[in-house]
Wavefront OBJ file of the C-alpha trace (Angstrom):
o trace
v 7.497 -5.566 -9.765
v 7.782 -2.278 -8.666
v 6.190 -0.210 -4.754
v 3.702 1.337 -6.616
v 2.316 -2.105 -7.885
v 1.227 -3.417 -4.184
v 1.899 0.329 -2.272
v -1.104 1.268 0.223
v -2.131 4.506 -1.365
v -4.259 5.649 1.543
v -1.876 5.834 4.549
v -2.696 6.880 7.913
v -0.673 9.561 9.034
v -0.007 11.207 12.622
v 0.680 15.409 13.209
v 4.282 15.872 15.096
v 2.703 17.201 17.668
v -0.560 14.599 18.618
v -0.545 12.929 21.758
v 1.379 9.796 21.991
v -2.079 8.306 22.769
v -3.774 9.049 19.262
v -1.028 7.019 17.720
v -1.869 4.264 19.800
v -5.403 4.586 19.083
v -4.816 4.655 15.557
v -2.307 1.833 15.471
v -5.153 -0.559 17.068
v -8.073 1.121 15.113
v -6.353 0.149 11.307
v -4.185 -2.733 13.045
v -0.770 -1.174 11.338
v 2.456 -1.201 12.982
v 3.712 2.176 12.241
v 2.654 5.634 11.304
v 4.622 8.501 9.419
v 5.232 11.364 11.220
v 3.929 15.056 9.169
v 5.327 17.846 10.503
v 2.828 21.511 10.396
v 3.376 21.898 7.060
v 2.360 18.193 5.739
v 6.389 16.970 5.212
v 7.282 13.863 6.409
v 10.040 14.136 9.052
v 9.908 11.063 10.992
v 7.833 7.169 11.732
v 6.475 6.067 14.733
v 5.879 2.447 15.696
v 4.525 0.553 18.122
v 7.997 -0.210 19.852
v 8.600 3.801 20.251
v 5.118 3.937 21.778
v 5.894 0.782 24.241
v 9.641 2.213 25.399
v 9.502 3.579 28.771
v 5.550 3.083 28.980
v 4.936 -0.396 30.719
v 5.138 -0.070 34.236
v 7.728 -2.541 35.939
v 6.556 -5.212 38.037
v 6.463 -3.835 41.867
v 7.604 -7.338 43.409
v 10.532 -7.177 40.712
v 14.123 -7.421 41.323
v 14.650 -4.381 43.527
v 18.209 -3.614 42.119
v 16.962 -2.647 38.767
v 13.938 -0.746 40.164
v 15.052 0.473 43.487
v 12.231 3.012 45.470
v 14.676 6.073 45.342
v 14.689 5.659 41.555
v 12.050 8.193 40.241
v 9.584 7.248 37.498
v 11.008 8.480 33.949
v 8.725 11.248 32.514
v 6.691 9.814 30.026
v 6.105 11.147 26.629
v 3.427 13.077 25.377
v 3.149 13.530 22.401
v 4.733 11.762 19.060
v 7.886 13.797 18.178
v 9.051 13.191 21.628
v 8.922 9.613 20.772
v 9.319 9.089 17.260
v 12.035 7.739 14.475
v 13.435 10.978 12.503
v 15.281 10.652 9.546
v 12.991 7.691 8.116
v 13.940 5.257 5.592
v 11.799 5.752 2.478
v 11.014 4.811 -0.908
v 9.720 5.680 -4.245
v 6.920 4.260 -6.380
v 9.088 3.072 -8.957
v 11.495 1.638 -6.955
v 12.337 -2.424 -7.416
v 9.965 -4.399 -4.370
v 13.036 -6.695 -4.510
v 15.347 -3.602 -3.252
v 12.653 -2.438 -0.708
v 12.530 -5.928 0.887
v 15.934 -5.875 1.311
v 16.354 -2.771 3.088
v 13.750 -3.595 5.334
v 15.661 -6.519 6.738
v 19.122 -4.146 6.921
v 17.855 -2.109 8.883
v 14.813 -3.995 10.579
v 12.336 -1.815 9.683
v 8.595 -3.281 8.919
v 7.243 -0.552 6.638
v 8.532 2.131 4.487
v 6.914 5.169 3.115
v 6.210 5.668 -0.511
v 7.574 9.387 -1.473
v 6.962 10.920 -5.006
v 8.889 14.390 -5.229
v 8.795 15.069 -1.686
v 5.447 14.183 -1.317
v 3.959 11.330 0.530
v 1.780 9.389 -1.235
v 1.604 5.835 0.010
v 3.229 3.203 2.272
v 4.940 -0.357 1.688
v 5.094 -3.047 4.735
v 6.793 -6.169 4.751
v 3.060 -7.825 4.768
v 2.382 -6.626 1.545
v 5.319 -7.747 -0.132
v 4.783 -11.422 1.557
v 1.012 -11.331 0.542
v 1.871 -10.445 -3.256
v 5.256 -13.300 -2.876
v 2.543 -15.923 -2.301
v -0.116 -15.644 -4.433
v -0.757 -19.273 -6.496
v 0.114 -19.858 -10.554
v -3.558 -20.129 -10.855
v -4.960 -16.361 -9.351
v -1.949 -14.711 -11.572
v -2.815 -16.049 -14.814
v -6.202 -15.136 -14.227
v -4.874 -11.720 -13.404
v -2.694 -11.501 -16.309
v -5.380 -13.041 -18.757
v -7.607 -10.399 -17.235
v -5.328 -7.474 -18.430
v -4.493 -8.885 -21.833
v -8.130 -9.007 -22.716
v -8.730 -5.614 -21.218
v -6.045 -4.895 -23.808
v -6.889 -6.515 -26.665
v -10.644 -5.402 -26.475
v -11.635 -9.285 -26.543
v -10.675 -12.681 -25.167
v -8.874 -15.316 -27.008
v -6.094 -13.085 -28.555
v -3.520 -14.575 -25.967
v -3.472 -17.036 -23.687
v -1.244 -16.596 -20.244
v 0.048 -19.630 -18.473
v 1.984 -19.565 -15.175
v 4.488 -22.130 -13.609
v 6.102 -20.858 -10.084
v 5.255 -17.646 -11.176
v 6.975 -17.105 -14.493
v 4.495 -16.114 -16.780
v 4.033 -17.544 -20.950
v 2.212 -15.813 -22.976
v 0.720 -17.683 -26.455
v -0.192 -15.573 -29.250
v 0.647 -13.396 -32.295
v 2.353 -10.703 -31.436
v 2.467 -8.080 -34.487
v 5.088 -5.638 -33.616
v 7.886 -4.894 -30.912
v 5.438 -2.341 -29.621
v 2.983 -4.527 -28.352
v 5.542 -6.880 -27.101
v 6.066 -3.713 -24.900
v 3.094 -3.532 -23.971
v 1.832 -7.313 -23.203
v 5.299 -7.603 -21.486
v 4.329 -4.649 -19.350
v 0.390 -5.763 -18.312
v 2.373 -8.979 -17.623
v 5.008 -7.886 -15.581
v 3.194 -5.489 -13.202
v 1.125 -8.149 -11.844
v 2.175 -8.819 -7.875
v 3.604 -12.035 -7.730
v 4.890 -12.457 -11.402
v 8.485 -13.153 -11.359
v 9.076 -13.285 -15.388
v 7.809 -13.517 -18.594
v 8.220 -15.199 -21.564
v 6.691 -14.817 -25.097
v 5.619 -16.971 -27.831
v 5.150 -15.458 -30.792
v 3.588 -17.190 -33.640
v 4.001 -16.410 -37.248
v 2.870 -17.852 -40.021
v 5.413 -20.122 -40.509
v 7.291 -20.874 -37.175
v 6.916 -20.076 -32.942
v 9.337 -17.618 -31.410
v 10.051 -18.128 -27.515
v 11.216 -14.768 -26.296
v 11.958 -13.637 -23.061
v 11.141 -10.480 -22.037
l 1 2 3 4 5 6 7 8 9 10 11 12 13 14 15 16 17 18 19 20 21 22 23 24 25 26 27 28 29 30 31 32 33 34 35 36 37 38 39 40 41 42 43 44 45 46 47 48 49 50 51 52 53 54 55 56 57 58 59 60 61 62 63 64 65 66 67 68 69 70 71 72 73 74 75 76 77 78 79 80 81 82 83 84 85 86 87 88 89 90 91 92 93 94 95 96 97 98 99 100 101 102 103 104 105 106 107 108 109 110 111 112 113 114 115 116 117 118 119 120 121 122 123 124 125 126 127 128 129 130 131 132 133 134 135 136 137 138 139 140 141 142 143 144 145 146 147 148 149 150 151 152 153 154 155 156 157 158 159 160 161 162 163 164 165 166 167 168 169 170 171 172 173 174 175 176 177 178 179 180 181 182 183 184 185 186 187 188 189 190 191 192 193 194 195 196 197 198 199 200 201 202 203 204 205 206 207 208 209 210 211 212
């Protein structure tokens, strides 16, 4: 499976130089942890979450422990606006990059989304809740997915048949040439959740098990 399969296409960005408030208020308004940063020129040069927003923004209890907040201690200044706040340098990704990879980086470096860049240019965003709600989708809502885009395919229903165990996907039927293999491998593969697929391809005279 690859980002571009479960990738948010339409991502909600913040300008470099928006008050530290509008992040917030976009953050709560489309309930996402973090935002990518576009600089005057529409370039991504940084993310801001909702831990930047937090640091050095909570007041500290008055009746606290007076050692770590003594009264001669001025208040820090807060921030204003997002660069002053924000991640630069982000980690990203492309849309043909391996989910598999993407998931792992998040957890190196304990990050909870990841752009999606395509020469440069931004065009979508991959958390760690997509990649857990396309990991747990059931046998049954993927082989209705996959039978979905065979038929769309094959301009009919009843050419093949897709059945799913733990998510590795069979496919029953004749398969004429290794070009559609290609293909039905494909429609098969780039459906979220599907971890293989195998093919069994009739002929006249025997069944073929293939894996693809």
């Amino acid at each position: 499976m690859r980002v571009r399969d479960l990738m948010t296409s339409s991502v909600q960005v913040i300008a470099h130089d928006a008050p530290v408030e509008s992040a917030a208020e976009l953050m709560t308004t489309y309930a996402v942890t973090a935002l990518p940063v576009l600089d005057a020129g529409g370039r991504l040069i940084g993310m801001v979450s909702d831990s930047d927003l937090l640091w050095h923004r909570v007041p500290a209890e008055p009746h606290g422990d007076p050692r770590r907040h003594p009264d001669t201690e001025p208040p820090p200044r807060r921030p204003g606006v997002v660069v002053e706040v924000m991640s630069q340098y982000p980690i990203t990704t492309t849309p043909r990059t391996d989910v598999a990879d993407v998931a792992q980086v998040m957890l190196d470096h304990d990050v909870r989304s990841v752009p999606v860049l395509d020469d440069g240019r931004l065009v979508g965003i991959v958390s760690r809740r997509d990649i857990l709600k396309a990991m747990v989708r059931d046998d049954r809502t993927l082989a209705a997915d996959v039978q979905l885009r065979l038929d769309d395919y094959a301009g009919r229903s009843g050419l093949w048949t897709a059945e799913v165990v733990s998510g590795v996907v069979t496919v029953h039927g004749r398969i004429r040439n290794e070009q559609q293999r290609a293909v039905v491998t494909v429609l098969a593969r780039t459906v979220p959740g599907v971890a293989a697929v195998h093919l069994e391809q009739q002929t006249e005279n025997r069944q073929e098990r293939v894996t693809a």
